[in-house]
ROFI-83819 format. One record per atom (N, C-alpha, C, CB): x, y, z; residue in three letters. Coordinates in steps of 0.05 Angstrom, whole numbers, padded with zeros to 5 digits, always signed. Glycine has a CB too. Example, Ala and Ser with C-alpha at 12.3 -4.5 7.8 and 13.67 -1.06 7.14 Angstrom:
<nodes>
+00264-00114+00156ALA/+00246-00090+00156ALA/+00264-00066+00156ALA/+00226-00089+00181ALA/+00257-00045+00142SER/+00273-00021+00143SER/+00258+00001+00157SER/+00282-00012+00114SER/
</nodes>
This chain:
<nodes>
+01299+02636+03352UNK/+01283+02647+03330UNK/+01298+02646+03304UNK/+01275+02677+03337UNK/+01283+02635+03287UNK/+01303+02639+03259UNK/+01287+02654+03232UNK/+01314+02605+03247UNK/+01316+02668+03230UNK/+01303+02687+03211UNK/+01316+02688+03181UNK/+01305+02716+03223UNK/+01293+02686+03164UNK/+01306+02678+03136UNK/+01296+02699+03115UNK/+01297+02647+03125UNK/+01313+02708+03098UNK/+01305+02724+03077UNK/+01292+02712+03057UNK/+01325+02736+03067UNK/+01273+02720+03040UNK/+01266+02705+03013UNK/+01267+02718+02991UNK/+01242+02695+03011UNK/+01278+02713+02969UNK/+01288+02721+02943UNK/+01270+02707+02926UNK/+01318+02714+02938UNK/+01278+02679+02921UNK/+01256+02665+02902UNK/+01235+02643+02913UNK/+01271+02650+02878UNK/+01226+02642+02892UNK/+01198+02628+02897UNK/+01206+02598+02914UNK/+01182+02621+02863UNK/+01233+02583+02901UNK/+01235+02566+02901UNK/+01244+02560+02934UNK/+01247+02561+02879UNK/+01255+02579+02944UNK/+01260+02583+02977UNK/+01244+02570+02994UNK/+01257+02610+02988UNK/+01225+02582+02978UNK/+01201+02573+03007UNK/+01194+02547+03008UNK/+01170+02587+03006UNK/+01194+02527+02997UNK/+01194+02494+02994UNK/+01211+02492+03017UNK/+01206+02479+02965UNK/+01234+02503+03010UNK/+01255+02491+03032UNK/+01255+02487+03061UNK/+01274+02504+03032UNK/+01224+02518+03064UNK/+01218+02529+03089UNK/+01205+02501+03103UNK/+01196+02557+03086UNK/+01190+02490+03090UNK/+01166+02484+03093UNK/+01172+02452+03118UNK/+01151+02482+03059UNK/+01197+02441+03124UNK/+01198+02418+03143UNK/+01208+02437+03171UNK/+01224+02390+03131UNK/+01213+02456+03167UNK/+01227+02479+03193UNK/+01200+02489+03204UNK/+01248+02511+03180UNK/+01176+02492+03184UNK/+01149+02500+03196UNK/+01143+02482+03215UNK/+01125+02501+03175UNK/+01137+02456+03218UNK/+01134+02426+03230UNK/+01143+02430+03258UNK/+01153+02402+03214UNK/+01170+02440+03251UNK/+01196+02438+03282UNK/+01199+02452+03288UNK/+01221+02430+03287UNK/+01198+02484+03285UNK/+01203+02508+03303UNK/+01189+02530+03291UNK/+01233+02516+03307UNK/+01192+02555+03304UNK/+01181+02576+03296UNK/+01199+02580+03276UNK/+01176+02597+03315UNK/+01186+02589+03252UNK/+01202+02614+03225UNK/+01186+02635+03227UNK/+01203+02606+03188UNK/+01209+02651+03230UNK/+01200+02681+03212UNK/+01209+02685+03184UNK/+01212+02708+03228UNK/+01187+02694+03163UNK/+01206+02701+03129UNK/+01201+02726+03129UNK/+01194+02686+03095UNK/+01229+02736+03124UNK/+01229+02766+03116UNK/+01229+02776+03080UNK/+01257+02777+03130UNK/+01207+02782+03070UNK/+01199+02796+03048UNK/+01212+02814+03034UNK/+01181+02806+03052UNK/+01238+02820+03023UNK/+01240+02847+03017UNK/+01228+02857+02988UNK/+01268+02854+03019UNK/+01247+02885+02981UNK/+01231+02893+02964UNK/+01223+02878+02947UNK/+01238+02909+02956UNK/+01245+02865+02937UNK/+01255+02857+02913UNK/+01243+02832+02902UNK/+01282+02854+02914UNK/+01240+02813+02933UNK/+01218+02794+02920UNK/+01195+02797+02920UNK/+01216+02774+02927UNK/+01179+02813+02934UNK/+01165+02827+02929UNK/+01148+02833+02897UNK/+01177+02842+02941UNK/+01160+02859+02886UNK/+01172+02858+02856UNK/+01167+02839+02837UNK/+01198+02859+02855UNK/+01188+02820+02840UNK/+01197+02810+02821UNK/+01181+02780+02829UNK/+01230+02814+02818UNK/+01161+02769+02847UNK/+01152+02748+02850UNK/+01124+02749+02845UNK/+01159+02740+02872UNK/+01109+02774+02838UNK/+01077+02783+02844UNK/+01060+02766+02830UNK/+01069+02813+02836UNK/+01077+02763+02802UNK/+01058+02747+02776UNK/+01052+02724+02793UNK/+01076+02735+02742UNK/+01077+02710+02790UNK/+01075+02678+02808UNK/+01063+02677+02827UNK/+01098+02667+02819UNK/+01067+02690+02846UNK/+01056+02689+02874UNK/+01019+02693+02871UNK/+01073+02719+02893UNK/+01018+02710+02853UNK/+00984+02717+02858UNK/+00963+02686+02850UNK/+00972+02749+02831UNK/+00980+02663+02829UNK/+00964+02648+02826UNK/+00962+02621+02847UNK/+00968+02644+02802UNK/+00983+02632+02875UNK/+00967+02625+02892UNK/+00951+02635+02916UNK/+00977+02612+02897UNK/+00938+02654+02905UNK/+00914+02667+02927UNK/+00894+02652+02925UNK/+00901+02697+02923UNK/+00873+02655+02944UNK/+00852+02638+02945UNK/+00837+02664+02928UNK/+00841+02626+02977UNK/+00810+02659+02917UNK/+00794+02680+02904UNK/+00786+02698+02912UNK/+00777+02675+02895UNK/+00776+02703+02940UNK/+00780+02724+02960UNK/+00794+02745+02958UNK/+00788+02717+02979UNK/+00827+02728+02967UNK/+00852+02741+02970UNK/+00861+02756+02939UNK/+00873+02717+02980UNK/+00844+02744+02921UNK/+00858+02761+02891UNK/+00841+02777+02892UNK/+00859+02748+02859UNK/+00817+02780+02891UNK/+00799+02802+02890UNK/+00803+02820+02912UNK/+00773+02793+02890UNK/+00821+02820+02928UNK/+00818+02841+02951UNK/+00850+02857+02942UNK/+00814+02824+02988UNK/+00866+02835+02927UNK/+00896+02850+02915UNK/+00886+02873+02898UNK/+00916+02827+02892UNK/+00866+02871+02885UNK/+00858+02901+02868UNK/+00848+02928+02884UNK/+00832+02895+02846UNK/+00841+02920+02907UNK/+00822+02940+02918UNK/+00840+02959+02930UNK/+00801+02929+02939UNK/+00866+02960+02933UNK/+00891+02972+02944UNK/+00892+02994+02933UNK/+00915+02959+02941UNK/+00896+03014+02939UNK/+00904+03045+02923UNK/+00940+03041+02913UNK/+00899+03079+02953UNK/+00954+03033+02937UNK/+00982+03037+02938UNK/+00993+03011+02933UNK/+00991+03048+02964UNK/+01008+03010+02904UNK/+01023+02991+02901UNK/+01044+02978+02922UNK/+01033+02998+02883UNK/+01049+02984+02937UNK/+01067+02979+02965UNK/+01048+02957+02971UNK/+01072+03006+02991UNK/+01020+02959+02985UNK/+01009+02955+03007UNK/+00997+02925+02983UNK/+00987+02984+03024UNK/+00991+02930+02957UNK/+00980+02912+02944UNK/+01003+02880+02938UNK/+00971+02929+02918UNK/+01028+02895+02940UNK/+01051+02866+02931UNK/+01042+02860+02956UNK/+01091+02867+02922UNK/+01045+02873+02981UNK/+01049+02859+03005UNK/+01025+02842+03012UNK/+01055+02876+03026UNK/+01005+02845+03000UNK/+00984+02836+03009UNK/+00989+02807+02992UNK/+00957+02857+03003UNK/+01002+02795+02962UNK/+00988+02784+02953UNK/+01009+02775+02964UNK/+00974+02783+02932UNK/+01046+02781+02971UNK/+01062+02760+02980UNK/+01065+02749+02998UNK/+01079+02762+02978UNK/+01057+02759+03020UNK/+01049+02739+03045UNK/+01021+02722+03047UNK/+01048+02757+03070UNK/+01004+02729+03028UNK/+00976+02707+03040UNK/+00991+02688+03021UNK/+00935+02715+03033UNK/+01007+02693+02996UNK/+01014+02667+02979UNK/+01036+02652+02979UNK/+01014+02670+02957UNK/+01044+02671+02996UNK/+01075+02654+03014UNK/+01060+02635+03039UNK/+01103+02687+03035UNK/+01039+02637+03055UNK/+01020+02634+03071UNK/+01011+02612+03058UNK/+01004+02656+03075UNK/+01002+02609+03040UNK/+00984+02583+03022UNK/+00996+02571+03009UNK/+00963+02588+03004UNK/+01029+02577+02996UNK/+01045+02553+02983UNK/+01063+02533+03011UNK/+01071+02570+02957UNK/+01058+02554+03037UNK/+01071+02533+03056UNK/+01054+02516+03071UNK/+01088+02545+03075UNK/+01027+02523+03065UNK/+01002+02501+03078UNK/+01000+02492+03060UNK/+00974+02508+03090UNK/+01002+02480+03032UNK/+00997+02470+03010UNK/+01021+02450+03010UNK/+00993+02490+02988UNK/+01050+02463+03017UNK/+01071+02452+03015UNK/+01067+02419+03046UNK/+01098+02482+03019UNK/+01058+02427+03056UNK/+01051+02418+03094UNK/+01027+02390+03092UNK/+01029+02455+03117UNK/+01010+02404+03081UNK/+00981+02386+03074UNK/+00980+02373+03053UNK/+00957+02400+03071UNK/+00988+02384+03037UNK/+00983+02375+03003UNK/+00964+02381+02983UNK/+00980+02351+03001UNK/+00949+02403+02994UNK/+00935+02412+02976UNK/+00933+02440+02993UNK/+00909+02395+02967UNK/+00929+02467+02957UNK/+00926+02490+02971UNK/+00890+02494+02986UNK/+00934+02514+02948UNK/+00894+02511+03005UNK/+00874+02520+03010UNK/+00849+02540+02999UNK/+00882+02525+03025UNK/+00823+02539+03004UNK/+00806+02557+02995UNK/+00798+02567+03007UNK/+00792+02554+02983UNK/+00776+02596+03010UNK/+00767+02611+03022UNK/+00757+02602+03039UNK/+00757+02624+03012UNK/+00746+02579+03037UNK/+00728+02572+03059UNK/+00744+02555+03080UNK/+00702+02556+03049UNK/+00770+02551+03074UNK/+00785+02547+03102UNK/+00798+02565+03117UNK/+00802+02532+03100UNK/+00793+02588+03108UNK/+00805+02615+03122UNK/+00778+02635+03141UNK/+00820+02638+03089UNK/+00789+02618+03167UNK/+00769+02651+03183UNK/+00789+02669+03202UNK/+00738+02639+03212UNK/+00769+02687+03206UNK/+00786+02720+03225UNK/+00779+02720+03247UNK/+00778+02754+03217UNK/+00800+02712+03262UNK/+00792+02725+03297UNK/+00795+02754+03304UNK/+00812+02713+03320UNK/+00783+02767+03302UNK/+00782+02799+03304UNK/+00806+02814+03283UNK/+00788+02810+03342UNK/+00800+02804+03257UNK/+00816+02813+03233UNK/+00852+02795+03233UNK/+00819+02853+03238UNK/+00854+02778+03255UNK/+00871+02759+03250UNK/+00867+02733+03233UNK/+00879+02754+03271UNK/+00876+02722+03210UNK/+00868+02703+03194UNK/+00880+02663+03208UNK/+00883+02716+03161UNK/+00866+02656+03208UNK/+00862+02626+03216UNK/+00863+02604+03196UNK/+00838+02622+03228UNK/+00866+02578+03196UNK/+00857+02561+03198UNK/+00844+02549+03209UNK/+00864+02555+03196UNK/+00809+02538+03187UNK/+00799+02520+03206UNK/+00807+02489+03203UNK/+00770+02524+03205UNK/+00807+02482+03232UNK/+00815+02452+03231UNK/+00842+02449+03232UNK/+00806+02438+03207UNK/+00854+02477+03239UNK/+00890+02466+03232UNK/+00907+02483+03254UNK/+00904+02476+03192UNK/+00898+02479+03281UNK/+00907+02492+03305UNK/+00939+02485+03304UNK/+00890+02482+03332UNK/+00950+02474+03286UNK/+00971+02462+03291UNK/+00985+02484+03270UNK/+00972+02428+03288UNK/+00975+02497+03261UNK/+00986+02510+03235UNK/+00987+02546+03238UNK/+00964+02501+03208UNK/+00991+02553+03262UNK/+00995+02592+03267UNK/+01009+02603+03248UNK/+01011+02605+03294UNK/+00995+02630+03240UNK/+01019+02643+03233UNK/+01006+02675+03241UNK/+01029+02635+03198UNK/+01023+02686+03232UNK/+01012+02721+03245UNK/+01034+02741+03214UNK/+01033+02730+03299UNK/+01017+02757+03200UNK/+01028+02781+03184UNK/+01043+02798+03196UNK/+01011+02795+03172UNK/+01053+02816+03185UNK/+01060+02839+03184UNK/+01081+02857+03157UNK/+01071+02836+03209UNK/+01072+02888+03154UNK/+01091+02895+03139UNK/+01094+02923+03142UNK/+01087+02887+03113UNK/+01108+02935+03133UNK/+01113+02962+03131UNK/+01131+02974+03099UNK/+01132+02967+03160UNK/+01128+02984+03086UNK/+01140+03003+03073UNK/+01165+02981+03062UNK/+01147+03032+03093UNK/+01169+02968+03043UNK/+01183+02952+03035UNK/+01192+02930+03042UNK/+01196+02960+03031UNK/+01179+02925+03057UNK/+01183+02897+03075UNK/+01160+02885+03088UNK/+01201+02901+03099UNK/+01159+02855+03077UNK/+01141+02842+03101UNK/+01150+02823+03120UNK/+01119+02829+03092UNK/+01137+02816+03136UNK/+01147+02796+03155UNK/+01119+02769+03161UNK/+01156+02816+03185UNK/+01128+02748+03159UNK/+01110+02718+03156UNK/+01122+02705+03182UNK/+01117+02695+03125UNK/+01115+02704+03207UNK/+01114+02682+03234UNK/+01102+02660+03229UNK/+01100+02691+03259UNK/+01108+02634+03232UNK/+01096+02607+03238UNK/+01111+02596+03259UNK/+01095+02588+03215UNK/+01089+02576+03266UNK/+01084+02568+03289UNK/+01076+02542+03298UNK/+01071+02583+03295UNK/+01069+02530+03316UNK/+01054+02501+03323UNK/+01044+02510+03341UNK/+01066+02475+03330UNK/+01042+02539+03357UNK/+01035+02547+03372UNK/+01020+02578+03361UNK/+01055+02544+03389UNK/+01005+02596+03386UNK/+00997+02618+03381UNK/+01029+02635+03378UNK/+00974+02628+03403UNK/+01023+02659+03346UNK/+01039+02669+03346UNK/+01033+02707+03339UNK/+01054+02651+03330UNK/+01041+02720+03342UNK/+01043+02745+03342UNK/+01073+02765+03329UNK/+01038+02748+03370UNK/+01066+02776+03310UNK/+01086+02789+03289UNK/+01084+02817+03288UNK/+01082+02781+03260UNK/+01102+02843+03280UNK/+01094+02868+03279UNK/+01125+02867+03265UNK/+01084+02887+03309UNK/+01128+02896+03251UNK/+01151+02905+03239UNK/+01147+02927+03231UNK/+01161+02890+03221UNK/+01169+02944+03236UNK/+01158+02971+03230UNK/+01186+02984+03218UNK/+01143+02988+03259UNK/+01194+03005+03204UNK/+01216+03018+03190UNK/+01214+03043+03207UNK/+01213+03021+03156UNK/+01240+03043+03227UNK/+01257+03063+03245UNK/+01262+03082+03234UNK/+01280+03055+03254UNK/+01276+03083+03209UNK/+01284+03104+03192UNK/+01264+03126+03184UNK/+01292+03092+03170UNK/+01237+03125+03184UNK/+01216+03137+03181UNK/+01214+03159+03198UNK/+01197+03121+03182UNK/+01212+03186+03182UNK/+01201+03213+03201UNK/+01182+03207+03221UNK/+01187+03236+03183UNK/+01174+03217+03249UNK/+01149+03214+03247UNK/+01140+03229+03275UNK/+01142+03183+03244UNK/+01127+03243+03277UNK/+01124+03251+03310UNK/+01108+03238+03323UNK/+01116+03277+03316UNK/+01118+03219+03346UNK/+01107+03201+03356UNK/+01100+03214+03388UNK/+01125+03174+03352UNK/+01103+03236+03395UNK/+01109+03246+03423UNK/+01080+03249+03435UNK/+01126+03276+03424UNK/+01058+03252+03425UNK/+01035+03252+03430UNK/+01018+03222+03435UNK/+01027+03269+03411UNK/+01032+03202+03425UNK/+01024+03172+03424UNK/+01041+03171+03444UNK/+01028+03151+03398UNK/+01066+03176+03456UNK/+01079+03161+03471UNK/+01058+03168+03482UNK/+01107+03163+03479UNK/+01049+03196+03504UNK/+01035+03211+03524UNK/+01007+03196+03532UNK/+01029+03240+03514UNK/+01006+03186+03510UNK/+00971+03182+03513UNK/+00972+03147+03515UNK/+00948+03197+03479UNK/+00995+03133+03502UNK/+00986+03097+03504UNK/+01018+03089+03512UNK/+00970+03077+03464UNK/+01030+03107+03522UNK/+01058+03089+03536UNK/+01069+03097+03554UNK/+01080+03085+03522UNK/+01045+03109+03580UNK/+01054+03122+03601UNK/+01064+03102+03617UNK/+01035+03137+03614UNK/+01059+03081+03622UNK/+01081+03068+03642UNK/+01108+03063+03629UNK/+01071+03038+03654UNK/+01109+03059+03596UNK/+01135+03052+03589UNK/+01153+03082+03597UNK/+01136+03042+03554UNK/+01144+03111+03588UNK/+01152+03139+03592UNK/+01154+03144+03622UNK/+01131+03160+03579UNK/+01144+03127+03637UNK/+01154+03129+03674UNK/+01175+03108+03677UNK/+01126+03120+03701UNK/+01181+03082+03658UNK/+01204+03063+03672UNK/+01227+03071+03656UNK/+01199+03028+03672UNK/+01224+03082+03634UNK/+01246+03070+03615UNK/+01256+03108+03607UNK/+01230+03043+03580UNK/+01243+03119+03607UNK/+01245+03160+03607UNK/+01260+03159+03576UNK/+01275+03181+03642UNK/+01270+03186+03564UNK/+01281+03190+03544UNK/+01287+03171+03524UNK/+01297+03200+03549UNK/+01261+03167+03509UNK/+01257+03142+03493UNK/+01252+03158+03455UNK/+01222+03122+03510UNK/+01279+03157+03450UNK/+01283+03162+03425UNK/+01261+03141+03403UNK/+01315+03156+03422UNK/+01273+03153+03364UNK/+01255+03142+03355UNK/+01266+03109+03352UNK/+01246+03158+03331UNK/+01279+03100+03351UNK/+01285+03072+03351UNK/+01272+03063+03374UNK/+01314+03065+03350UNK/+01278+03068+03394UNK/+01262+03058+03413UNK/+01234+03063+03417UNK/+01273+03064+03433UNK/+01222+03076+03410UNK/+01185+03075+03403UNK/+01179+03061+03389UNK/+01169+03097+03392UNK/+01193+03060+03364UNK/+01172+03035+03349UNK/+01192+03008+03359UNK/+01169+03038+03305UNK/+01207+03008+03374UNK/+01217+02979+03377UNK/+01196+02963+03396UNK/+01249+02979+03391UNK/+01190+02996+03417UNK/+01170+02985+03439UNK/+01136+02983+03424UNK/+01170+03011+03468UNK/+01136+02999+03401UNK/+01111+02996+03385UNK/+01104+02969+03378UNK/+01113+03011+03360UNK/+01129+02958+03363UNK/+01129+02933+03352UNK/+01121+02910+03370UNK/+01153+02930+03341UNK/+01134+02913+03397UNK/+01128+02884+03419UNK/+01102+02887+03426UNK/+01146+02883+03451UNK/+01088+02912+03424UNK/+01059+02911+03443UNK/+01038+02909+03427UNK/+01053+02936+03460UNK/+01049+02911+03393UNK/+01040+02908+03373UNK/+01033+02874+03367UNK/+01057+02922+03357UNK/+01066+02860+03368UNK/+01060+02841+03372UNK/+01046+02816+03394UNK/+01075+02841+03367UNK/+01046+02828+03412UNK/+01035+02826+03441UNK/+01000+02816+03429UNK/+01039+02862+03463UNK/+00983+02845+03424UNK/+00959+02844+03421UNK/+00959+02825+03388UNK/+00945+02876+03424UNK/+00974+02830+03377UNK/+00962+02808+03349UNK/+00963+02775+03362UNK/+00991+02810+03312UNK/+00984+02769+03383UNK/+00983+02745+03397UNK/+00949+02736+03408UNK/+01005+02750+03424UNK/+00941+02759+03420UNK/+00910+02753+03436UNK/+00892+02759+03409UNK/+00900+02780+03467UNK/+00905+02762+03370UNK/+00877+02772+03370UNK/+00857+02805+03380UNK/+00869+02750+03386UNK/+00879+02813+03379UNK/+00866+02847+03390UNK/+00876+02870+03379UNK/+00872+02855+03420UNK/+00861+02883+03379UNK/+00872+02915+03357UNK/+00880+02927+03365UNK/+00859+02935+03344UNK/+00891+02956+03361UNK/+00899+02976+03364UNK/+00894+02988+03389UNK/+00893+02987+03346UNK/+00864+02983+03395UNK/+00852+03000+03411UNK/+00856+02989+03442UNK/+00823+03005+03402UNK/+00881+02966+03440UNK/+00876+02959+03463UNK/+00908+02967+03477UNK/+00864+02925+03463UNK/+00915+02982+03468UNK/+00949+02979+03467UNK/+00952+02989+03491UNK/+00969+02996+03443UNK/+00941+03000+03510UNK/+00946+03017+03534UNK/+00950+02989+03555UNK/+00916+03043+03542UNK/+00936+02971+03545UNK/+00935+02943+03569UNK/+00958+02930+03564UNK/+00908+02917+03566UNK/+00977+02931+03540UNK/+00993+02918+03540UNK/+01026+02946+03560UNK/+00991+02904+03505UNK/+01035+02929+03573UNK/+01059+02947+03596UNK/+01083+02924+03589UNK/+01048+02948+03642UNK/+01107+02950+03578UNK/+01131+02930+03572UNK/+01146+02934+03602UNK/+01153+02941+03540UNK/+01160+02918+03615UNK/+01172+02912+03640UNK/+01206+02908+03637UNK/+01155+02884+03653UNK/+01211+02892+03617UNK/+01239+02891+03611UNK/+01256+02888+03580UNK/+01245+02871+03626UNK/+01268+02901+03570UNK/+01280+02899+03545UNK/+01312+02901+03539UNK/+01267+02919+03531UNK/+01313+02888+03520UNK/+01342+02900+03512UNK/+01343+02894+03487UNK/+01369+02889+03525UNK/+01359+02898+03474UNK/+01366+02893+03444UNK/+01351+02874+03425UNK/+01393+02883+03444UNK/+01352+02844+03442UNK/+01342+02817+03438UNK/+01317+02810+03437UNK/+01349+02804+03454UNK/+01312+02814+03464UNK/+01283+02810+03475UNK/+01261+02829+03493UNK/+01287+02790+03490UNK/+01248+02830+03495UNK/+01229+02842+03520UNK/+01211+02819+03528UNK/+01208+02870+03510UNK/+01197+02834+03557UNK/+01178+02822+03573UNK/+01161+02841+03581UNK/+01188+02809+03593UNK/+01129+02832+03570UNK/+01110+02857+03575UNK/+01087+02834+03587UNK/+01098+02879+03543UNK/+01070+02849+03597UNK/+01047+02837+03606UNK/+01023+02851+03610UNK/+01052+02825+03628UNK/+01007+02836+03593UNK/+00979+02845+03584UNK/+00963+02838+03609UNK/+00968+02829+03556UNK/+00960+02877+03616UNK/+00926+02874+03641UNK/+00909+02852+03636UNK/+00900+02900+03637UNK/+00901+02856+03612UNK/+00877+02842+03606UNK/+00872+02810+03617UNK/+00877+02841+03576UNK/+00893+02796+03602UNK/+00897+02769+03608UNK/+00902+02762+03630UNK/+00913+02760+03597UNK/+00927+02785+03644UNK/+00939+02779+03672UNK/+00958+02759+03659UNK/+00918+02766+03697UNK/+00978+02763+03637UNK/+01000+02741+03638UNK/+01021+02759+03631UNK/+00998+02713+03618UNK/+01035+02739+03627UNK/+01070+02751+03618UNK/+01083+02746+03591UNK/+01093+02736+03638UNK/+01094+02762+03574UNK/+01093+02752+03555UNK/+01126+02753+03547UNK/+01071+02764+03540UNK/+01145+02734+03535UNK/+01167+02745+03523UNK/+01164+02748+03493UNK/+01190+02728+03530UNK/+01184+02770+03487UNK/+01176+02774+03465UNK/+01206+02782+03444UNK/+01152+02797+03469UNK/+01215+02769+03427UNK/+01237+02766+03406UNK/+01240+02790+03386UNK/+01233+02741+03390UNK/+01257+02803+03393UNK/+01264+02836+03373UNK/+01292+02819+03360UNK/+01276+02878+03400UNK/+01287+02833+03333UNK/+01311+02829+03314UNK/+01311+02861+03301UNK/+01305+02801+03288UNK/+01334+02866+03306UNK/+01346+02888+03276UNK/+01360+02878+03254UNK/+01368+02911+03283UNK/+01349+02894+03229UNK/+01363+02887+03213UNK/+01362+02913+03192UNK/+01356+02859+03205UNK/+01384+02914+03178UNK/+01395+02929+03156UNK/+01393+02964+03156UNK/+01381+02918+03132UNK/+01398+02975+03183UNK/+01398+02992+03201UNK/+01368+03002+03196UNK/+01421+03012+03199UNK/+01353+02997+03191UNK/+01331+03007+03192UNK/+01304+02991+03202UNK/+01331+03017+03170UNK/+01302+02967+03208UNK/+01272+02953+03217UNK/+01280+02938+03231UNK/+01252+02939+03197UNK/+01260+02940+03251UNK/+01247+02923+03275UNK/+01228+02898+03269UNK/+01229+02942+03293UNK/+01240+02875+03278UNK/+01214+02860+03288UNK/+01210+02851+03305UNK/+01207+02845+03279UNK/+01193+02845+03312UNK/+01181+02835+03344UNK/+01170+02813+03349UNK/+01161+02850+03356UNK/+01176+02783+03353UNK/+01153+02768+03352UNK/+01146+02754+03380UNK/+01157+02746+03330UNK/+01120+02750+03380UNK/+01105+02741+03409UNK/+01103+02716+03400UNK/+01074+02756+03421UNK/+01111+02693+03425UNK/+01095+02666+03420UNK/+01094+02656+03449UNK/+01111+02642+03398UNK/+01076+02635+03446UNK/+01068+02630+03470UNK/+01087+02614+03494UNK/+01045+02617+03465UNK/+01087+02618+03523UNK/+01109+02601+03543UNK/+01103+02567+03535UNK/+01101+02608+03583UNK/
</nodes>
């Protein structure tokens, strides 16, 4: 799994022959974030700009415009021309290419950070910030009773680490929130886990990174 920070604009060109040959993950921080929004927004598709205003929270609005336009300068960088609305559809709120099965990618962000997966294959992303208050003891009870019977005294790093894989798990199939009880993590450590989704009946491995003592990511791709 390789994982790259992005600062400037000009980075992401570089990304763009590593998309071809393996999985990338780009990690977003604040700062480019910030300091890339002007640039970055004039490559949204018209959709994607009109939906950057509708945001209440400036957080949630950079993130929105820097990953669909980090997203469209590396299919633009790939193909040779950017994309328009009408090459973008949603499999149950996951965004696609049509005509370009060869081209995955999967979002994610949290609270100063985003995270961008690509792929040649199906891919699945989640990231979440550890450091965050949060009482999670009532979610463990109710959608992580088999993880709370194998794995017992599961601090907060470890909930959203296990949040993040089953997170990433269902964005792999295309599935929401509401399905999280079907996804059962079986083995983890630091690196990696292995969960497997009722639903499907398969097995999934799945790639955890920490970084900068505070965030998780998780990414799912296919055997």
């Amino acid at each position: 799994m390789i994982i790259r920070k992005i600062k400037l604009i000009d980075d992401i060109f570089t990304c763009i022959e590593l998309v071809n040959k393996d999985t990338l993950v780009l990690v977003l921080k604040e700062d480019f974030l910030v300091e890339s929004q002007y640039r970055l927004r004039r490559s949204l598709t018209r959709s994607q700009d009109l939906r950057a205003d509708k945001y209440c929270l400036i957080g949630d609005k950079l993130n929105h415009i820097a990953t669909h336009a980090v997203v469209n300068i590396i299919f633009s960088g790939i193909y040779g021309r950017f994309p328009t609305d009408d090459d973008i559809g949603f499999d149950n709120g996951k965004p696609y290419f049509y005509g370009y099965c060869d081209f995955n990618y999967s979002i994610s962000h949290t609270r100063s950070c985003s995270v961008i997966a690509f792929s040649n294959r199906p891919i699945g992303i989640d990231i979440e910030d550890y450091s965050k208050s949060f009482n999670y003891s009532s979610i463990l009870k109710n959608y992580f009773i088999y993880e709370l019977e194998k794995f017992k005294n599961i601090d907060t790093r470890a909930f959203y680490t296990f949040w993040t894989v089953k997170e990433a798990c269902l964005k792999f199939y295309a599935r929401g929130i509401r399905d999280l009880q079907s996804i059962n993590i079986v083995g983890i450590n630091n690196e990696a886990a292995r969960a497997v989704s009722l639903i499907e009946k398969q097995v999934m491995d799945v790639s955890i990174t920490y970084f900068d003592d505070r965030f998780v990511v998780s990414t799912c791709l296919a055997n």
